[in-house]
C-alpha positions as CSV (number, residue, x, y, z in Angstrom):
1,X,-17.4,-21.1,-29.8
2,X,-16.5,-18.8,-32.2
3,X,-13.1,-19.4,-34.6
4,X,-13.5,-15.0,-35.2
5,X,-11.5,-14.3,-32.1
6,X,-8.2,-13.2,-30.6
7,X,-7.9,-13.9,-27.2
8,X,-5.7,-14.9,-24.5
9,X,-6.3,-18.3,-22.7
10,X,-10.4,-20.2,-23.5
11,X,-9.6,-22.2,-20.7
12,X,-10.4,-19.1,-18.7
13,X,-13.8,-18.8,-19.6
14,X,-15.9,-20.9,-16.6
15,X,-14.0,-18.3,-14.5
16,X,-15.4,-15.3,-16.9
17,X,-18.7,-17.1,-16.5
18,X,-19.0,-16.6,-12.7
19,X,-17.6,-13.2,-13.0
20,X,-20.3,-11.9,-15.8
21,X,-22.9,-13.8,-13.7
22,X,-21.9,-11.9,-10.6
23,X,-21.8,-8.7,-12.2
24,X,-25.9,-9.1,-14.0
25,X,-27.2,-10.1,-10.4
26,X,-26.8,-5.8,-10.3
27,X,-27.9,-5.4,-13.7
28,X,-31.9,-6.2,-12.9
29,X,-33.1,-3.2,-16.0
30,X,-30.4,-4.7,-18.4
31,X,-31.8,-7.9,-17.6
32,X,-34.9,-7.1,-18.5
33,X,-34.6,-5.5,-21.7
34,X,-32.2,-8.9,-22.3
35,X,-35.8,-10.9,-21.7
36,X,-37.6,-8.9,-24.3
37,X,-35.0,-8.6,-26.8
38,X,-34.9,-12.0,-26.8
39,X,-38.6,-12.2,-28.0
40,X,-39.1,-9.3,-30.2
41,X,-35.5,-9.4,-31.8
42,X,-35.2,-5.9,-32.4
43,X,-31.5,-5.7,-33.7
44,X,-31.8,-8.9,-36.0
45,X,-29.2,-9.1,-38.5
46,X,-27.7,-5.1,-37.6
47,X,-23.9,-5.3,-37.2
48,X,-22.4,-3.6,-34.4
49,X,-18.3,-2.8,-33.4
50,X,-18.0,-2.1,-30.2
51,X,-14.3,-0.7,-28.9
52,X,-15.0,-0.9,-24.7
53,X,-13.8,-1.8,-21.7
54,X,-14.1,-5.6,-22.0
55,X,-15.5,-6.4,-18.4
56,X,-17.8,-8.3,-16.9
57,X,-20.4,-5.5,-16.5
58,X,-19.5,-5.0,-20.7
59,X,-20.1,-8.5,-21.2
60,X,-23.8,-8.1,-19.9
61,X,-24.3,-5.5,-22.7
62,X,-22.9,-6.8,-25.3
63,X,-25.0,-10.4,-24.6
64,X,-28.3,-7.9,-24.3
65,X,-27.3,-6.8,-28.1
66,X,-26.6,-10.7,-29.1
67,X,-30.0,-11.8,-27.6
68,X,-31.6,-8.5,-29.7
69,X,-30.7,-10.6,-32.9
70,X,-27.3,-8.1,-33.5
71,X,-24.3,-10.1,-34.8
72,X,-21.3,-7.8,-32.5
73,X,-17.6,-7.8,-33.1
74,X,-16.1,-6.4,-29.5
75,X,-12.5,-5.7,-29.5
76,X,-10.6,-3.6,-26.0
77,X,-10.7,0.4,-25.4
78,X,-8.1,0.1,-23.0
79,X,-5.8,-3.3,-23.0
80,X,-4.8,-2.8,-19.2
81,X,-8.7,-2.9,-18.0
82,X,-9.3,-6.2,-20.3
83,X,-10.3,-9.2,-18.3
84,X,-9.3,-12.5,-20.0
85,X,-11.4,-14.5,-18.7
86,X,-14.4,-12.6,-19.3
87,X,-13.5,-12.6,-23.0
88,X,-12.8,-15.9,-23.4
89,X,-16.4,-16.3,-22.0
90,X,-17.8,-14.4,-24.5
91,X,-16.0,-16.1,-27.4
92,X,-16.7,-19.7,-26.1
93,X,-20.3,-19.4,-24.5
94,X,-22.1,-16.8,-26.3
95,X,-20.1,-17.1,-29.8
96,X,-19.0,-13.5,-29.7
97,X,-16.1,-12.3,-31.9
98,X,-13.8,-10.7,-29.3
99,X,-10.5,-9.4,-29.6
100,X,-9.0,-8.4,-26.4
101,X,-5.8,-9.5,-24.9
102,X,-4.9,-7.9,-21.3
103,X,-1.2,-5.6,-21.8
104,X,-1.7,-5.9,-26.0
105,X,0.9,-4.0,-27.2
106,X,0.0,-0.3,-29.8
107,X,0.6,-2.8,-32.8
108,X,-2.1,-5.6,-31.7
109,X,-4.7,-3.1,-30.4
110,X,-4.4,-1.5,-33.9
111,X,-5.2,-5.0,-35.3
112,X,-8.1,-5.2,-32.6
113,X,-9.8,-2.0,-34.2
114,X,-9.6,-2.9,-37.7
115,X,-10.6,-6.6,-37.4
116,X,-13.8,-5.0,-35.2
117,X,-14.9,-3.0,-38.6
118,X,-14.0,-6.0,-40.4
119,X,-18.0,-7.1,-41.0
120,X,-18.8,-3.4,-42.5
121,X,-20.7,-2.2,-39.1
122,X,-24.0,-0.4,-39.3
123,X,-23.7,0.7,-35.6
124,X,-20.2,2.0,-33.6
125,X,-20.1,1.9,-30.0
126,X,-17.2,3.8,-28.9
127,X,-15.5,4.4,-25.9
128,X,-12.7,7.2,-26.8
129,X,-13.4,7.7,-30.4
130,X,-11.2,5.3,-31.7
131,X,-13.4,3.5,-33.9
132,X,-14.6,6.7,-35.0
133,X,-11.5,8.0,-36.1
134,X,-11.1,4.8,-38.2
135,X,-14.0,5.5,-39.8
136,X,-12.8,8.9,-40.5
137,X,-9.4,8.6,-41.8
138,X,-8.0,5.1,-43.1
139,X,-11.3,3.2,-43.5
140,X,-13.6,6.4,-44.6
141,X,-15.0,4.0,-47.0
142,X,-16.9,2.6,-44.0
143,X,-18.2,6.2,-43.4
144,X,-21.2,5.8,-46.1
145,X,-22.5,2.6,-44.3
146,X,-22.8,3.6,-41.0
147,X,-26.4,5.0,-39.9
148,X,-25.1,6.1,-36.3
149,X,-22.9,5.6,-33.1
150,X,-22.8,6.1,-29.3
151,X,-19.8,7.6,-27.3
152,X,-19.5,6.7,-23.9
153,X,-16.2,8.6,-22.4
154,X,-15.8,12.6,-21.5
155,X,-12.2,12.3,-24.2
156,X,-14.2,10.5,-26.9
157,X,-17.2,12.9,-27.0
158,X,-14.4,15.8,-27.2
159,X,-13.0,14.8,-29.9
160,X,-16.3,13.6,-31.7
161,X,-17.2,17.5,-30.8
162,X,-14.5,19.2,-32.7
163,X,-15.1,16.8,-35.3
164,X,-18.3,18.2,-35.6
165,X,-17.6,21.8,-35.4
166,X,-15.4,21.5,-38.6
167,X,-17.8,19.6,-40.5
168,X,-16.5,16.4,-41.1
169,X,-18.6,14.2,-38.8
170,X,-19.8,11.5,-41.1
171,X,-23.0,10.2,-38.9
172,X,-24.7,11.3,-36.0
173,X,-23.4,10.6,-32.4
174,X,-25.5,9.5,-29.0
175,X,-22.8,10.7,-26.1
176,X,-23.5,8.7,-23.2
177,X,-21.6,10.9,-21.0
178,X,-24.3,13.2,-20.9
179,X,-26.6,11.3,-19.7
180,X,-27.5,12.1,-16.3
181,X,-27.5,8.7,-15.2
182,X,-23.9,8.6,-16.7
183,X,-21.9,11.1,-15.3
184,X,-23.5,11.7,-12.0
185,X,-23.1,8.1,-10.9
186,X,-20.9,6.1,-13.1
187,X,-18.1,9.1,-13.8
188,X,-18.9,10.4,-9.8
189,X,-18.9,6.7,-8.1
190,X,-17.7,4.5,-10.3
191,X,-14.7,6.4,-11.7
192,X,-14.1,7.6,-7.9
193,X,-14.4,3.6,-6.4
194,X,-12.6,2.0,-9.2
195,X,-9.6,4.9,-9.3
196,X,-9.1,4.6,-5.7
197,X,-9.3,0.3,-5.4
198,X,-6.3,0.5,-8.4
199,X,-4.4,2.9,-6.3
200,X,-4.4,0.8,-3.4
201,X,-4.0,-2.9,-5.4
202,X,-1.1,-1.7,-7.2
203,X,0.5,-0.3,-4.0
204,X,-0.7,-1.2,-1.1
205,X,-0.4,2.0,0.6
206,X,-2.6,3.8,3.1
207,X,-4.1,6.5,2.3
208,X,-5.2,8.4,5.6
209,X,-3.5,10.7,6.5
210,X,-1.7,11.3,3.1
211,X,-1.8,14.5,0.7
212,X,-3.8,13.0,-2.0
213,X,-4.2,15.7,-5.3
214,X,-6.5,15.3,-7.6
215,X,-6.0,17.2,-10.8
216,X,-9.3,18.2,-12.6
217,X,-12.7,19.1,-10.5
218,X,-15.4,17.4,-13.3
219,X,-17.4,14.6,-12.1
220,X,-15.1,11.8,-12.2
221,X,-12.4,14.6,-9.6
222,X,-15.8,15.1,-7.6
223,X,-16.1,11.1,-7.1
224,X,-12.1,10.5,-6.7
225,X,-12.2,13.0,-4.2
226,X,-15.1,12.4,-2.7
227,X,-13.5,8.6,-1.9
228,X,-10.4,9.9,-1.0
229,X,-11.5,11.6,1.6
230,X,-13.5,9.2,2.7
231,X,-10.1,7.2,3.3
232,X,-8.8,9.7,5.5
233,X,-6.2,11.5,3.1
234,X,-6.5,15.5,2.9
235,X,-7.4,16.3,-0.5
236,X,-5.9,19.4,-2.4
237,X,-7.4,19.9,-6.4
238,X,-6.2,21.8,-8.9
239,X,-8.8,23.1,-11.4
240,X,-8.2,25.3,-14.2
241,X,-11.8,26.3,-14.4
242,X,-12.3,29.9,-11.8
243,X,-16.2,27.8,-10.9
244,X,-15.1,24.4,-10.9
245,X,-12.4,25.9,-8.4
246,X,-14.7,27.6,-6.3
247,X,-16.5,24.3,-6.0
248,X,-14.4,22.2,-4.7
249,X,-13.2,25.1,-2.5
250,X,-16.9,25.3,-1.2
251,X,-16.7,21.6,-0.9
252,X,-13.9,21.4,1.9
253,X,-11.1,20.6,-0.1
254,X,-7.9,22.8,-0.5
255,X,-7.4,24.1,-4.1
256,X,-3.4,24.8,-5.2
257,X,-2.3,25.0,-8.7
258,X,-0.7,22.4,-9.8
259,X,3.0,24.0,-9.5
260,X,2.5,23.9,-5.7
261,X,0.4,21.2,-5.3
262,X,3.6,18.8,-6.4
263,X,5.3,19.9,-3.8
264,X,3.1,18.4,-1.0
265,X,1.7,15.4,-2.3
266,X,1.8,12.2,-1.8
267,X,-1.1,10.6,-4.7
268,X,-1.1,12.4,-7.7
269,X,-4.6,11.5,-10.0
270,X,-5.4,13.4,-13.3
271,X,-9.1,13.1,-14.4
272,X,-9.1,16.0,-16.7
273,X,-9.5,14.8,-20.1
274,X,-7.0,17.0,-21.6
275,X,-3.3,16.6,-22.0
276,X,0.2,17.8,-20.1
277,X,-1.1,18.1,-17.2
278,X,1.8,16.8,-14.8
279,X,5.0,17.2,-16.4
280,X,8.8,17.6,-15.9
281,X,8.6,20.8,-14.0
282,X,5.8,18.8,-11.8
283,X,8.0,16.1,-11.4
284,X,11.1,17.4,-10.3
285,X,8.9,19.0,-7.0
286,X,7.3,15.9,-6.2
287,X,8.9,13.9,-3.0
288,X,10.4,10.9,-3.0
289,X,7.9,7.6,-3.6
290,X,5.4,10.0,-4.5
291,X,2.7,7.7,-6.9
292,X,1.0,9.3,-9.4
293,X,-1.9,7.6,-11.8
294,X,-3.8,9.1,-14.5
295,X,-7.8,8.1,-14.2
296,X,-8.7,9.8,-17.3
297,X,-9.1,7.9,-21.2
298,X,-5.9,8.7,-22.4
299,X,-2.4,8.9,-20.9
300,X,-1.2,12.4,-22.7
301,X,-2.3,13.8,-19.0
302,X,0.5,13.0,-18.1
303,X,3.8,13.6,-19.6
304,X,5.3,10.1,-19.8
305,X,8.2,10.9,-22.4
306,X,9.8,13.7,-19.8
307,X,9.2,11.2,-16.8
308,X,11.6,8.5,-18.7
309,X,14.1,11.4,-19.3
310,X,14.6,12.2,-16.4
311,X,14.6,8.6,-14.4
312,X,17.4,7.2,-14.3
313,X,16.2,3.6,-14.6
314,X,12.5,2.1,-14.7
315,X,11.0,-1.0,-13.8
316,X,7.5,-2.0,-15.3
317,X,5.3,-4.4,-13.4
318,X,2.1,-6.2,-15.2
319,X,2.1,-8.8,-13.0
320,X,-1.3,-9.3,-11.0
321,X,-1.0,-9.2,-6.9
322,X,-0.4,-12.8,-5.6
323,X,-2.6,-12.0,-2.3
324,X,-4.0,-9.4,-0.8
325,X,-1.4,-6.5,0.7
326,X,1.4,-8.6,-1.0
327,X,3.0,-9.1,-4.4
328,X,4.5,-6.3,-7.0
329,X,2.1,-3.9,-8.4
330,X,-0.3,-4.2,-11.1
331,X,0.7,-2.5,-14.0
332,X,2.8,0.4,-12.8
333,X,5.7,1.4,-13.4
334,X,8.7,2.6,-11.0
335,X,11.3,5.0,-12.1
336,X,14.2,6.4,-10.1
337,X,15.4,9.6,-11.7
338,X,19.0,10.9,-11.6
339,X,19.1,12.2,-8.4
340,X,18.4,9.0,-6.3
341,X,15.2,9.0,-5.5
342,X,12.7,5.9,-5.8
343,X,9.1,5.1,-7.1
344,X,8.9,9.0,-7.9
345,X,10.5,11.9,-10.3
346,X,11.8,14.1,-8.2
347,X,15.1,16.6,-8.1
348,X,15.5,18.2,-5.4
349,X,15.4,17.0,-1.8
350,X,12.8,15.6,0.1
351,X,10.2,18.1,1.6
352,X,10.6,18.0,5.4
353,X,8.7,17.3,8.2
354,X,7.3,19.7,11.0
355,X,9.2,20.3,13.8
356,X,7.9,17.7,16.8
357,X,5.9,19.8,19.2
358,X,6.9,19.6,22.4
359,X,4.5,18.9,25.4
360,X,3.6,21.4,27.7
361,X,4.5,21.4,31.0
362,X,2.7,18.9,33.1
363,X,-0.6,20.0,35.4
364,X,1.5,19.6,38.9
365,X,5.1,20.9,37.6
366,X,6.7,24.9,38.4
367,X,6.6,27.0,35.8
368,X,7.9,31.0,35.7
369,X,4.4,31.7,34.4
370,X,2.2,29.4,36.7
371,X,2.9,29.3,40.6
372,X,2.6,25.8,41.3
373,X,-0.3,24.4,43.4
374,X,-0.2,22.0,46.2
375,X,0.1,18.2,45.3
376,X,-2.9,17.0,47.1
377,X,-6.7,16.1,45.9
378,X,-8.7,19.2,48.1
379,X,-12.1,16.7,48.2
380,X,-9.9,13.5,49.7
381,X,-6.9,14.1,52.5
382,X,-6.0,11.2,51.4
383,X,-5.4,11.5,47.5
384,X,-1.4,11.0,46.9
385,X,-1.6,13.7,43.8
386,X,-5.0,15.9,42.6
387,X,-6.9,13.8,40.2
388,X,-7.2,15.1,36.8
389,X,-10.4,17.2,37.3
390,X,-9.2,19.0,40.6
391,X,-6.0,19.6,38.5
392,X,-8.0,21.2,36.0
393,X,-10.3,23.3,38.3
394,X,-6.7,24.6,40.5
395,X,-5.4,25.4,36.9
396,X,-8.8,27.9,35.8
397,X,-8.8,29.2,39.6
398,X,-5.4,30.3,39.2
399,X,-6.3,32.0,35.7
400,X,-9.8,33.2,37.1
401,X,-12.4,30.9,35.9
402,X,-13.7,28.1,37.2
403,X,-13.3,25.2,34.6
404,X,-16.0,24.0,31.8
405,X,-17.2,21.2,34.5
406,X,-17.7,23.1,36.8
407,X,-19.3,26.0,35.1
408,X,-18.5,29.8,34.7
409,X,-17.8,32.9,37.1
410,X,-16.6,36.0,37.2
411,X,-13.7,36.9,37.9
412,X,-14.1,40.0,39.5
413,X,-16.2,37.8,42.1
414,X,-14.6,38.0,45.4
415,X,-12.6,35.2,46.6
416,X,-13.3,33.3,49.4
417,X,-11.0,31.7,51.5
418,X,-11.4,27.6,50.8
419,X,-12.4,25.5,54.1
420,X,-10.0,23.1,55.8
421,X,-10.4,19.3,55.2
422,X,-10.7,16.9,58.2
423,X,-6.5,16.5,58.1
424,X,-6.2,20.2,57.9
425,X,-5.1,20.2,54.7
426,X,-5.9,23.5,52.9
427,X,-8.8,23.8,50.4
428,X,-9.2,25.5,47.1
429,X,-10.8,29.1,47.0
430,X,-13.7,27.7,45.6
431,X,-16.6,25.6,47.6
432,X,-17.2,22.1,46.1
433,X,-20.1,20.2,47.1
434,X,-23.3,18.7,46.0
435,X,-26.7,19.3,46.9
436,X,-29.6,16.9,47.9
437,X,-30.1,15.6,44.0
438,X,-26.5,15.2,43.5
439,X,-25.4,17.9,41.4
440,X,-22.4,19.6,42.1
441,X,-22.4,22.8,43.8
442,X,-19.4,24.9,42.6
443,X,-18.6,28.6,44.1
444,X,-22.4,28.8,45.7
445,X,-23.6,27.5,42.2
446,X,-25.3,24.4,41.2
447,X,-23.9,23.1,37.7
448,X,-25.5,20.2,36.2
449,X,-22.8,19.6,33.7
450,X,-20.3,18.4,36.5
451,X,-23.2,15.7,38.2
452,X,-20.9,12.8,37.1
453,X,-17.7,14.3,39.7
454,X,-14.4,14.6,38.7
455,X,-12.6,12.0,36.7
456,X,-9.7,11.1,38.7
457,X,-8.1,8.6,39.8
458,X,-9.6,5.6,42.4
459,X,-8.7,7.3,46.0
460,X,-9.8,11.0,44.7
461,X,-13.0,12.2,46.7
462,X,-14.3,13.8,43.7
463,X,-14.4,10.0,41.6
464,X,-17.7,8.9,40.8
465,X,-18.8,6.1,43.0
């Protein structure tokens, strides 16, 4: 156990244990570079900060660089992903200097950074460019040592990018996110799984059938949607980018700009790595207990400052669910703005729902437009009402067509006068019978589609036996 550490609880780490253990059963490559790192010590005696996402699937990397020989520091990208108990299983099994705390606060992830580059690093994993912009501004004297880095996130490697277009990049940069394998499959599925099981453990809402928008049509939108969808909620994007646009357009999904698509929303997701993308104007469309999330590095997507303004009181939950579909949600935050509403900014009034459509009349009821027909089965005298099918086939008589069972006819056919049952009850215009191999013979014409007979009720002549 390391004493170089900041951490939450130790006694959490059998419980971070099974979870990294869990997570490396799907990690059979890392794995195996693990086994031969562990022989040929490749990284021996390199130091190495690494600012991630301190999770179980992190942990598995950052043991891989430990087994290389590599002495790592690991401190938190983001404090609300930070699993305790998987970084109090680093610290006290595998003698890694972590500091992570789930829900620090600005001042202690600050710390975090700075006690990362505390062992001068020779290599900077980074996942947002915070290290890097360390590096670059108060510790610069760090700058000379450093040989080279890796950026992991869409936001880190812009930032690293302008950097570099105005010259003051200190060391060359590997950015992950352009790795195939990268942003096809962990932006596209893993962004879009992971987005949409927060949306649903912090509120425990169902999603089909809902307006879910999803701002920003890269590959992390792609996934987000993609899985929303796949929930049963209509997607609408908005996308800034005329081809990006087109795609998701070409994909199914209904493209609004963002101005309209508050209006009729019910999930509100930005993945578009750049900044004020929702804000008060957005807000004050929305409908009530609208939820919106930002999926992207940073939170400037969203404009958080004119949200408070306008609420006009906020609740902030980091509590985790006690069980499953119960519990207050995991770090969110509810405001209710001035004019009343809950869970959601909004200022006007609730947008309102379709008119109810009203049935149309039923099969055996008068209307001005219909004549009605007679109540009786015309294949069974002794039917109390026609059976749905005979219904049906009265209904396209009257109109001039047979119906889709029984097959099409023209209707400039001459009409021929229907036969009388055995109770002397009249028939239709139309001859139904069936032929010696049981197919239905409709007007003089055999169908095939109607072999099965009519689907009525028990008692109608035309039921299948």
């Amino acid at each position: 156990m390391t004493t170089t550490m900041d951490i939450t609880d130790a006694n959490g780490a059998p419980r971070g244990r099974d979870r990294i253990e869990w997570a490396e059963r799907a990690m059979p490559v890392l794995a195996a570079i693990r086994e031969r790192f562990a022989r040929e010590q490749p990284l021996a005696g390199v130091r190495i900060s690494a600012c991630l996402h301190v999770t179980a699937e992190t942990a598995a990397l950052v043991r891989t660089l430990a087994a290389g020989g590599a002495s790592v520091r690991l401190c938190a990208s983001n404090p609300l992903s930070t699993q305790d108990e998987v970084a109090a299983s680093l610290a006290v099994h595998d003698g890694i200097a972590v500091f992570a705390r789930a829900g620090e606060d600005r001042a202690t992830y600050f710390q975090h950074l700075e006690a990362a580059l505390a062992h001068r690093p020779r290599l900077i994993m980074d996942d947002g460019a915070d290290l890097a912009s360390l590096i670059h501004t108060t510790h610069a004297s760090l700058g000379a040592e450093v040989i080279g880095g890796t950026e992991e996130t869409t936001s880190g490697v812009s930032r690293l990018r302008a950097m570099a277009r105005e010259g003051v990049l200190r060391y060359p940069v590997v950015a992950v996110n352009d790795a195939t394998t990268k942003h096809m499959f962990d932006n596209r599925y893993g962004t879009g799984q992971s987005t949409i099981d927060g949306f649903l453990r912090a509120t425990n809402r169902l999603l089909a059938g809902a307006c879910f928008v999803v701002c920003g049509y890269g590959w992390c939108g792609r996934g987000l949607a993609e899985r929303a969808a796949g929930m049963g909620a209509r997607v609408v994007v908005t996308e800034i980018d005329p081809l990006r646009a087109l795609e998701a357009t070409m994909d199914g999904y209904q493209v609004l700009p963002i101005a309209r698509a508050a209006e009729v929303g019910d999930f509100f997701c930005t993945v578009t790595g750049n900044h004020s993308v929702i804000g008060r104007e957005h807000f004050l469309k929305m409908k009530d207990g609208a939820v919106v999330a930002n999926a992207g590095h940073f939170d400037v997507e969203l404009d958080l400052e004119a949200l408070r303004a306008i609420s006009s009181r906020s609740e902030e939950h980091t509590s985790e669910l006690q069980s499953a579909g119960s519990g207050p949600p995991s770090t969110s935050t509810r405001s209710r703005t001035a004019a009343g509403s809950t869970c959601s900014p909004r200022g006007g009034s609730s947008t309102s729902r379709p008119p109810r459509v009203t049935p149309p009349p039923s099969w055996t009821s008068a209307s001005p437009t219909r004549p009605s027909r007679p109540n009786t089965c015309s294949r069974n005298a002794t039917s109390r009402s026609p059976c749905m099918w005979c219904r049906w086939r009265s209904t396209a008589r009257s109109r001039g067509s047979s119906c889709a069972r029984s097959g099409s006819r023209s209707t400039s056919r001459p009409q021929r006068s229907g036969p009388t049952s055995t109770a002397g009850r009249p028939g239709p215009d139309v001859d139904v019978e069936r032929d010696p191999d049981g197919a239905l013979v409709v007007g003089g014409e055999v169908t095939r589609a109607g072999v099965a007979g009519c689907a009525g009720r028990r008692g109608c002549a035309g039921r299948r036996s």
